[in-house]
PARO-481263 format. One line per field, with one value per residue (C-alpha): residue number from 1; residue in one letter; chain; x negated, y, z negated. Coordinates in nm, 3 decimals. Each point is the difference from the previous one (the first is absolute). Last residue first. Layout:
// residues N
num <- (NUM, ...) $
residu <- (A, ...) $
chaine <- (A, ...) $
xx <- (X, ...) $
yy <- (Y, ...) $
zz <- (Z, ...) $
END
This chain:
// residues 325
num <- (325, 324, 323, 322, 321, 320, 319, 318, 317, 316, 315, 314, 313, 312, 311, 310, 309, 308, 307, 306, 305, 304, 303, 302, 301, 300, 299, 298, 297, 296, 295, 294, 293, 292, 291, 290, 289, 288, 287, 286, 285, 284, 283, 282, 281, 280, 279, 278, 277, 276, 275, 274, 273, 272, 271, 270, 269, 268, 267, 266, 265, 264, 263, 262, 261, 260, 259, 258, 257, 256, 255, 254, 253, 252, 251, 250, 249, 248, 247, 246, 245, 244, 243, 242, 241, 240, 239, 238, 237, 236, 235, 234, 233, 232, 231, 230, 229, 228, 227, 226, 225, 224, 223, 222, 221, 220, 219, 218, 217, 216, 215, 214, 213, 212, 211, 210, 209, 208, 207, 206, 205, 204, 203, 202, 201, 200, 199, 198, 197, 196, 195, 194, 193, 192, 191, 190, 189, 188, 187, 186, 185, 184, 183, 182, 181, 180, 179, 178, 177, 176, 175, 174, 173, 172, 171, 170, 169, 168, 167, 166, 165, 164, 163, 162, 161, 160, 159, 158, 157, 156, 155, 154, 153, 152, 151, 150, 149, 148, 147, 146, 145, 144, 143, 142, 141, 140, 139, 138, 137, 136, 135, 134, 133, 132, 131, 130, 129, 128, 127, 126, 125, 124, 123, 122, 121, 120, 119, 118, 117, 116, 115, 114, 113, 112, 111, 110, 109, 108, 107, 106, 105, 104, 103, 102, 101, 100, 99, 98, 97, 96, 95, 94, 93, 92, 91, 90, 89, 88, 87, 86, 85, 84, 83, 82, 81, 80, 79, 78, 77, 76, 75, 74, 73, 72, 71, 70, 69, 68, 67, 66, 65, 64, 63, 62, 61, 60, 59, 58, 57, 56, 55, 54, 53, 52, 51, 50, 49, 48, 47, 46, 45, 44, 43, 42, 41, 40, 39, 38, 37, 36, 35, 34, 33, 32, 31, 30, 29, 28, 27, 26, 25, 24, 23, 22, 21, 20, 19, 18, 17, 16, 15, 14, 13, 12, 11, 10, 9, 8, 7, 6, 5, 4, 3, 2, 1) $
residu <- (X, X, X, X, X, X, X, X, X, X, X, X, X, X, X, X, X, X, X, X, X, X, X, X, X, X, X, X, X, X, X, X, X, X, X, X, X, X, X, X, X, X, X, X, X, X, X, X, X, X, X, X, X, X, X, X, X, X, X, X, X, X, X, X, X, X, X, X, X, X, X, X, X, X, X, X, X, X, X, X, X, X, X, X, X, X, X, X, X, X, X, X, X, X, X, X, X, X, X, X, X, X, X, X, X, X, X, X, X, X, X, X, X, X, X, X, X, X, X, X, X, X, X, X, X, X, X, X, X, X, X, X, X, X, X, X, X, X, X, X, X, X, X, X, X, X, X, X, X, X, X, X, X, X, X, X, X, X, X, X, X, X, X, X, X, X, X, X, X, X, X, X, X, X, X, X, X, X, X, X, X, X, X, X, X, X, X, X, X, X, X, X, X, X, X, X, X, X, X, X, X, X, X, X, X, X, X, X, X, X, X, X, X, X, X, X, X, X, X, X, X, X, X, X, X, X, X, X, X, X, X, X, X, X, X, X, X, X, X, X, X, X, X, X, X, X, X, X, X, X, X, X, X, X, X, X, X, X, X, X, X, X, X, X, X, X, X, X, X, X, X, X, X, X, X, X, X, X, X, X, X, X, X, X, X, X, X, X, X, X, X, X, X, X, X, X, X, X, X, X, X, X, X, X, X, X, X, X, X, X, X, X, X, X, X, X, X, X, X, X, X, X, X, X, X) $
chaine <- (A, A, A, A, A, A, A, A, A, A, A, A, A, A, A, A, A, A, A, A, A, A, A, A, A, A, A, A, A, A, A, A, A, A, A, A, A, A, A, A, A, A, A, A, A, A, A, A, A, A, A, A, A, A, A, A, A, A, A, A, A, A, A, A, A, A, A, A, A, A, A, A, A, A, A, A, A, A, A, A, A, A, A, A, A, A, A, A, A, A, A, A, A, A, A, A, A, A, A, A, A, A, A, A, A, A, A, A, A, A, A, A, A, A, A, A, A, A, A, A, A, A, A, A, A, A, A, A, A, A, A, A, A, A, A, A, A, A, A, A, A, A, A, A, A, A, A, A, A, A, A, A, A, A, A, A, A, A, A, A, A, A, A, A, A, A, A, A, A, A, A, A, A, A, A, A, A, A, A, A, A, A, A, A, A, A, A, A, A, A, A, A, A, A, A, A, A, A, A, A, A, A, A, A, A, A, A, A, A, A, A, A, A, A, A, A, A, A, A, A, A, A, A, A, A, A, A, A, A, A, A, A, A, A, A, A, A, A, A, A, A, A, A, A, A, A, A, A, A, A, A, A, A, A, A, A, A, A, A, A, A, A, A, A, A, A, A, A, A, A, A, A, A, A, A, A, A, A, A, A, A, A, A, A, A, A, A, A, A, A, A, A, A, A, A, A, A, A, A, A, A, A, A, A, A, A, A, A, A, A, A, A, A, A, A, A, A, A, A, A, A, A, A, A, A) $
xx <- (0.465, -0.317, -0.194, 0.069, -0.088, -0.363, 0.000, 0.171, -0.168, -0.351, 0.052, 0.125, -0.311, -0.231, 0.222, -0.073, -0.323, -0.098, 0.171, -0.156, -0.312, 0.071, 0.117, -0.310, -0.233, 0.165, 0.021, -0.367, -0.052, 0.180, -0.140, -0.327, 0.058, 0.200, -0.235, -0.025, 0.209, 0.125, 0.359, 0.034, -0.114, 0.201, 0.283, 0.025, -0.070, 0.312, 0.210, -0.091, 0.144, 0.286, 0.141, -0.062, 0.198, 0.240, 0.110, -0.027, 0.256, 0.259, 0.255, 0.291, 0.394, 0.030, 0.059, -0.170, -0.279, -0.041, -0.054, -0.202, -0.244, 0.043, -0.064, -0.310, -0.145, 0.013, -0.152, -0.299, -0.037, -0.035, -0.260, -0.224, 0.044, -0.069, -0.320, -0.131, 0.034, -0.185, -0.272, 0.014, -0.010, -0.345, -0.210, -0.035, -0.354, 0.004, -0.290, 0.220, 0.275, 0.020, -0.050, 0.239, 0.291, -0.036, -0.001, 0.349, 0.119, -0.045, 0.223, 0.224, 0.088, 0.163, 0.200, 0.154, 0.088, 0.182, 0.252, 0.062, 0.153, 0.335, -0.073, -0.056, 0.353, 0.197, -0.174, 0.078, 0.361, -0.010, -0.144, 0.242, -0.017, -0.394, -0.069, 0.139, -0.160, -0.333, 0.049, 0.040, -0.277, -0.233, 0.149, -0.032, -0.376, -0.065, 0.091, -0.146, -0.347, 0.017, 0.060, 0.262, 0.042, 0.271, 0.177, 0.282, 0.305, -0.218, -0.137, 0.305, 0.119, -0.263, -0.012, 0.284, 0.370, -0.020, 0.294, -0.122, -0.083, -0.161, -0.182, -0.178, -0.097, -0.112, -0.209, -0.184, -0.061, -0.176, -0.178, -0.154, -0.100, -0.128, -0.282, -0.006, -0.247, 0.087, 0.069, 0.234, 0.179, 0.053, 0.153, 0.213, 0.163, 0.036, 0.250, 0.162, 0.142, 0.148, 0.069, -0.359, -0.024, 0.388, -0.105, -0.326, 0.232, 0.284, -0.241, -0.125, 0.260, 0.100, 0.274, 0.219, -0.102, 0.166, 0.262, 0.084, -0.009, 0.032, 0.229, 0.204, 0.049, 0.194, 0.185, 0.140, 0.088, 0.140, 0.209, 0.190, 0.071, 0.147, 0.222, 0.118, 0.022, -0.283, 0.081, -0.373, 0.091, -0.123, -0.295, -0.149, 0.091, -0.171, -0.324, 0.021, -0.003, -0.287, -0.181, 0.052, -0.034, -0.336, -0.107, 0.052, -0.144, -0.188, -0.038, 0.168, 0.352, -0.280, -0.093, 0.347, -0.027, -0.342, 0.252, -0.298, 0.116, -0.069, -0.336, -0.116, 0.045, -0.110, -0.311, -0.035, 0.063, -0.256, -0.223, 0.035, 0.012, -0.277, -0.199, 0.087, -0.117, -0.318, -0.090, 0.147, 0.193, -0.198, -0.061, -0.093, -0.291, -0.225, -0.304, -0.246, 0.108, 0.344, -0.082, -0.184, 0.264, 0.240, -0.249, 0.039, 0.274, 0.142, 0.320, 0.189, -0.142, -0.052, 0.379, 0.056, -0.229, 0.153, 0.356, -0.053, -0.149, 0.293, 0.238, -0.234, -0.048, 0.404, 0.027, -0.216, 0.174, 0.302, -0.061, -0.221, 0.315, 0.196, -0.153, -0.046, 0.355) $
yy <- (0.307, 0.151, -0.265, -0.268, 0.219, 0.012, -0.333, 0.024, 0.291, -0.108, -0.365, 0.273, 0.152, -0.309, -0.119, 0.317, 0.011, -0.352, 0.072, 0.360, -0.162, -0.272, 0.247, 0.201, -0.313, -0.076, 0.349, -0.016, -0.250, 0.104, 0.340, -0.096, -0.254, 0.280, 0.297, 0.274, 0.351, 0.036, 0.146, -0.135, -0.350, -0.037, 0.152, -0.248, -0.325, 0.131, 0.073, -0.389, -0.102, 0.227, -0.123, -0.369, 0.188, 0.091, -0.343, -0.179, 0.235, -0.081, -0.227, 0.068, 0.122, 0.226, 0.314, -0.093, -0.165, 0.328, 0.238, -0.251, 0.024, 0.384, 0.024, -0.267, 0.217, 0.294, -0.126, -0.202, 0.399, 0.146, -0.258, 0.115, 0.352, -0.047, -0.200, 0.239, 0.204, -0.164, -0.026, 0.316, 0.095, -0.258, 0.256, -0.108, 0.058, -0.400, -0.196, -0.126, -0.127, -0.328, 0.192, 0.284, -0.273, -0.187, 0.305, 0.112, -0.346, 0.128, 0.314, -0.202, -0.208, 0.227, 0.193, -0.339, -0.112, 0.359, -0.084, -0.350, 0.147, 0.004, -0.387, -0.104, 0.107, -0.123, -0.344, 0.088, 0.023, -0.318, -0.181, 0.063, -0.227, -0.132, 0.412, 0.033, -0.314, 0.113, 0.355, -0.139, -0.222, 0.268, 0.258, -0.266, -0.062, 0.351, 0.060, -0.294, 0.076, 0.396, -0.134, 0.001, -0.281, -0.270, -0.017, -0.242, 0.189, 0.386, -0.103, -0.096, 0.319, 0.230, -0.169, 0.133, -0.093, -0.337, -0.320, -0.317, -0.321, 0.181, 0.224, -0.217, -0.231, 0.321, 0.121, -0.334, -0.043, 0.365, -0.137, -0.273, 0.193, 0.337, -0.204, -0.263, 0.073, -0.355, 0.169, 0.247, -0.248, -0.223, 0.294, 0.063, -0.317, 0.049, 0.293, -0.176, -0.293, -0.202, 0.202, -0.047, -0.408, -0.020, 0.170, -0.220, -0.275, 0.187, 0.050, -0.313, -0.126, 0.304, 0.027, -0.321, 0.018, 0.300, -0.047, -0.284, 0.144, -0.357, 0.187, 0.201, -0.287, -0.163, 0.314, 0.015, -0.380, 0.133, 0.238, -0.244, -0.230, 0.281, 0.138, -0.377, -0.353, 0.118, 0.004, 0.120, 0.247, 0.311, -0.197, -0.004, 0.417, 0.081, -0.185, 0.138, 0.335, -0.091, -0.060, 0.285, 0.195, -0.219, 0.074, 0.412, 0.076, 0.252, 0.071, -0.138, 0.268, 0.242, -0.086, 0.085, 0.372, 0.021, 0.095, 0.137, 0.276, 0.315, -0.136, -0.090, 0.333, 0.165, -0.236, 0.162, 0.376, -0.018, -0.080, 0.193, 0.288, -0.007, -0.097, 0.322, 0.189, -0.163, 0.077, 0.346, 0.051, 0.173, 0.264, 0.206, -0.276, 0.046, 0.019, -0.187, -0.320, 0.020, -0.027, -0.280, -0.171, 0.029, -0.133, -0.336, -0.116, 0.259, -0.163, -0.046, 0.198, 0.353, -0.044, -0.079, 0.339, 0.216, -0.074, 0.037, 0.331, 0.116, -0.083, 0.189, 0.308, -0.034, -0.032, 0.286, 0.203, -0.057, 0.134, 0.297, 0.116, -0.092, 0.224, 0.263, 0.048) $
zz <- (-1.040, -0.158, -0.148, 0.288, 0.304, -0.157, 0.110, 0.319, 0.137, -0.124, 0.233, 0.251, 0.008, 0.011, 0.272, 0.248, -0.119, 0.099, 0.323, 0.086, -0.047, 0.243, 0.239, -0.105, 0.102, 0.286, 0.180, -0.099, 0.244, 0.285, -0.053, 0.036, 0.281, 0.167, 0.049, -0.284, 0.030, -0.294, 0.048, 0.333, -0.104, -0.350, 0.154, 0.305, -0.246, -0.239, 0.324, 0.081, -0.374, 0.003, 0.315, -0.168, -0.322, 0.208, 0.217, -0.335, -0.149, 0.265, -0.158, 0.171, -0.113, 0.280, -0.212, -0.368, 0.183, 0.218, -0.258, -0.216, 0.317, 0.030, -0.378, 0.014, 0.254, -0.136, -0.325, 0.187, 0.155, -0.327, -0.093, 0.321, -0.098, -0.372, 0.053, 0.206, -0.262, -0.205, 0.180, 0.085, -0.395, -0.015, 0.240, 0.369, 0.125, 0.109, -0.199, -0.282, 0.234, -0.166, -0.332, 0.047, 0.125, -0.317, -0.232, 0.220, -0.135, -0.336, 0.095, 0.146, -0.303, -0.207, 0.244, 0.119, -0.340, -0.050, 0.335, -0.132, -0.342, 0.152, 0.169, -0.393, -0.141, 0.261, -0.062, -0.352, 0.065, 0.242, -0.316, -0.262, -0.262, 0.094, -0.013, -0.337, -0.105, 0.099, -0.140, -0.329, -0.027, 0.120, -0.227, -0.274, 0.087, -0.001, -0.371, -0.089, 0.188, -0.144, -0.358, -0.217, -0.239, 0.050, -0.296, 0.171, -0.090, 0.003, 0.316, 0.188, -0.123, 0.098, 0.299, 0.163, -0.012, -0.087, 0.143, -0.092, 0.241, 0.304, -0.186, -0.279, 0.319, 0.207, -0.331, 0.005, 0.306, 0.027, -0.327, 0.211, 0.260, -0.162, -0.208, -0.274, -0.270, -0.163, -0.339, 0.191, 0.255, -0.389, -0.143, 0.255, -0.011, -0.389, 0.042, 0.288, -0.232, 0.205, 0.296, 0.077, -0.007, 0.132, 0.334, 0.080, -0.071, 0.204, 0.281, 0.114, 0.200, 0.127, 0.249, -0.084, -0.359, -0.039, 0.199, -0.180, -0.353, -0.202, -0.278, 0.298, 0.211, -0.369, -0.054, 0.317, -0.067, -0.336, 0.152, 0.266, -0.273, -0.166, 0.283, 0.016, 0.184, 0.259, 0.348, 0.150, 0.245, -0.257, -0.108, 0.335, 0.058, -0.320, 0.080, 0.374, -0.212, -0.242, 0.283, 0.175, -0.312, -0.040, 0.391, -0.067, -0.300, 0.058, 0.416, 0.302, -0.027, 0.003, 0.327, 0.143, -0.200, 0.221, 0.304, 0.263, 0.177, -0.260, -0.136, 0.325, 0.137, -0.279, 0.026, 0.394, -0.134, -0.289, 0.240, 0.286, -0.241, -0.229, 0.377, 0.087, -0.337, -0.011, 0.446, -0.055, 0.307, 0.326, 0.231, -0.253, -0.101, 0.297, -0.185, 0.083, -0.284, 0.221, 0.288, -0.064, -0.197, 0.296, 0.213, -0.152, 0.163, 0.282, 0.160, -0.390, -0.233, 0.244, 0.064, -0.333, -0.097, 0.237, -0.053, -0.386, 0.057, 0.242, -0.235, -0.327, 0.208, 0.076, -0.334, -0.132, 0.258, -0.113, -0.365, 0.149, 0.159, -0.283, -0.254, 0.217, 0.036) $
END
């Protein structure tokens, strides 16, 4: 019996929490954090912990309404099987004499590889050189010192035209040596084409790791804040923090306006983010106190900061995306 008594009470502590703190969020920008940093923290969620939540619950929400299976149909292959196909369906209303006569004109598109050509010109040279003889192609990128790029090509090309289960085989039937930069050039290679084959899946893939990117870049953006605000008495975890509250609030608003795009069928994400914007300039004054040229201007630099990070972050999402999907 005790068991459940302090079981519901932990959730209604944890109800009337979360009420506090949005409440707090939304109508009190800013002063939420300064509670906060003197103490107040019963009253209110863990700022790392709630924005864990909002975010992982706004990409599941985009994960779960958004049909990626439709951009899968674009990836691989796609424009040569299409091609191939209206290929198919032009031979199959021409009225030729026989089934033979039919074959050999197959045969005859086939030879001259029309789609091929059709989509890259300048491929199926490059293509023919390695497929060749790949054992010498590689010889020649390791002579010439050639770096991650060119054997990444390499490895996709061997890929895409012969079917290897890892790289130990492809390395024992081309004696490619193994080394760190060939071994990671093939997982590179391979994760490219897997993600060109099936794009929406690794869309899908990406916007679940979203909610780590963010956690990786705040705290360097909390370095940014310190220095502009070197002189306040505010210690480098408020700044953080801060951080957290006003990036748990962009979350709760982009849920409420994905919310309402979903129900009315409207595009209101500009309308947020401009709400976000001004609450952005509010916080920034209440929670530091400086007049509004100063914090007009350094809301500019750490939007811009926020920006480059922002980018930089996912540029690292999607690469490193590559060797594990």
């Amino acid at each position: 019996m005790d068991f459940f008594d302090e079981f519901f009470n932990s959730i209604i502590s944890y109800d009337s929490k979360l009420l506090r703190t949005l409440y707090a969020l939304l109508l009190r920008p800013g002063r939420i954090t300064r509670d906060y940093i003197q103490g107040k923290r019963v009253s209110y969620t863990n700022p790392f912990r709630f924005l864990l939540s909002l975010a992982f619950v706004y990409f599941l929400m985009i994960n779960a309404m958004q049909n990626f299976d439709e951009i899968d149909s674009l990836g691989g292959n796609f424009q040569k099987r299409e091609l191939d196909n209206n290929i198919n369906t032009l031979t199959g209303k021409i009225p030729f004499d026989s089934e033979q006569e039919k074959q050999e004109a197959l045969k005859d598109l086939d030879s001259i590889n029309l789609a091929g050509n059709f989509l890259d010109p300048f491929g199926n040279e490059r293509d023919s050189i390695i497929l060749s003889d790949p054992a010498a192609y590689f010889t020649s990128l390791e002579k010439e010192s050639k770096g991650y790029l060119s054997k990444i090509e390499y490895f996709a090309i061997l890929l895409q035209h012969a079917e290897y289960r890892n790289f130990k085989e492809l390395r024992e039937a081309y004696k490619i040596p193994e080394t760190y930069q060939n071994r990671k050039s093939y997982d590179i290679a391979k994760g490219i084409l897997r993600a060109a084959d099936r794009p929406g899946s690794y869309l899908s893939y990406i916007i679940s790791k979203l909610p780590f990117a963010i956690f990786f870049f705040l705290p360097v953006f909390a370095l940014f804040i310190w220095f502009l605000y070197i002189r306040k008495k505010y210690n480098y975890t408020d700044h953080l923090i801060f951080s957290f509250h006003n990036q748990s609030l962009l979350f709760i608003l982009l849920i409420i306006s994905y919310i309402l795009d979903l129900i009315f069928k409207v595009e209101s994400n500009g309308i947020f983010l401009l709400i976000f914007a001004f609450y952005l300039y509010k916080a920034m004054r209440n929670f530091y106190g400086q007049g509004r040229i100063k914090t007009i201007v350094k809301y500019m630099i750490l939007n811009t900061v926020f920006f480059i990070l922002a980018m930089f972050s996912l540029i690292i999402l999607f690469t490193g995306s590559i060797f594990t999907y």
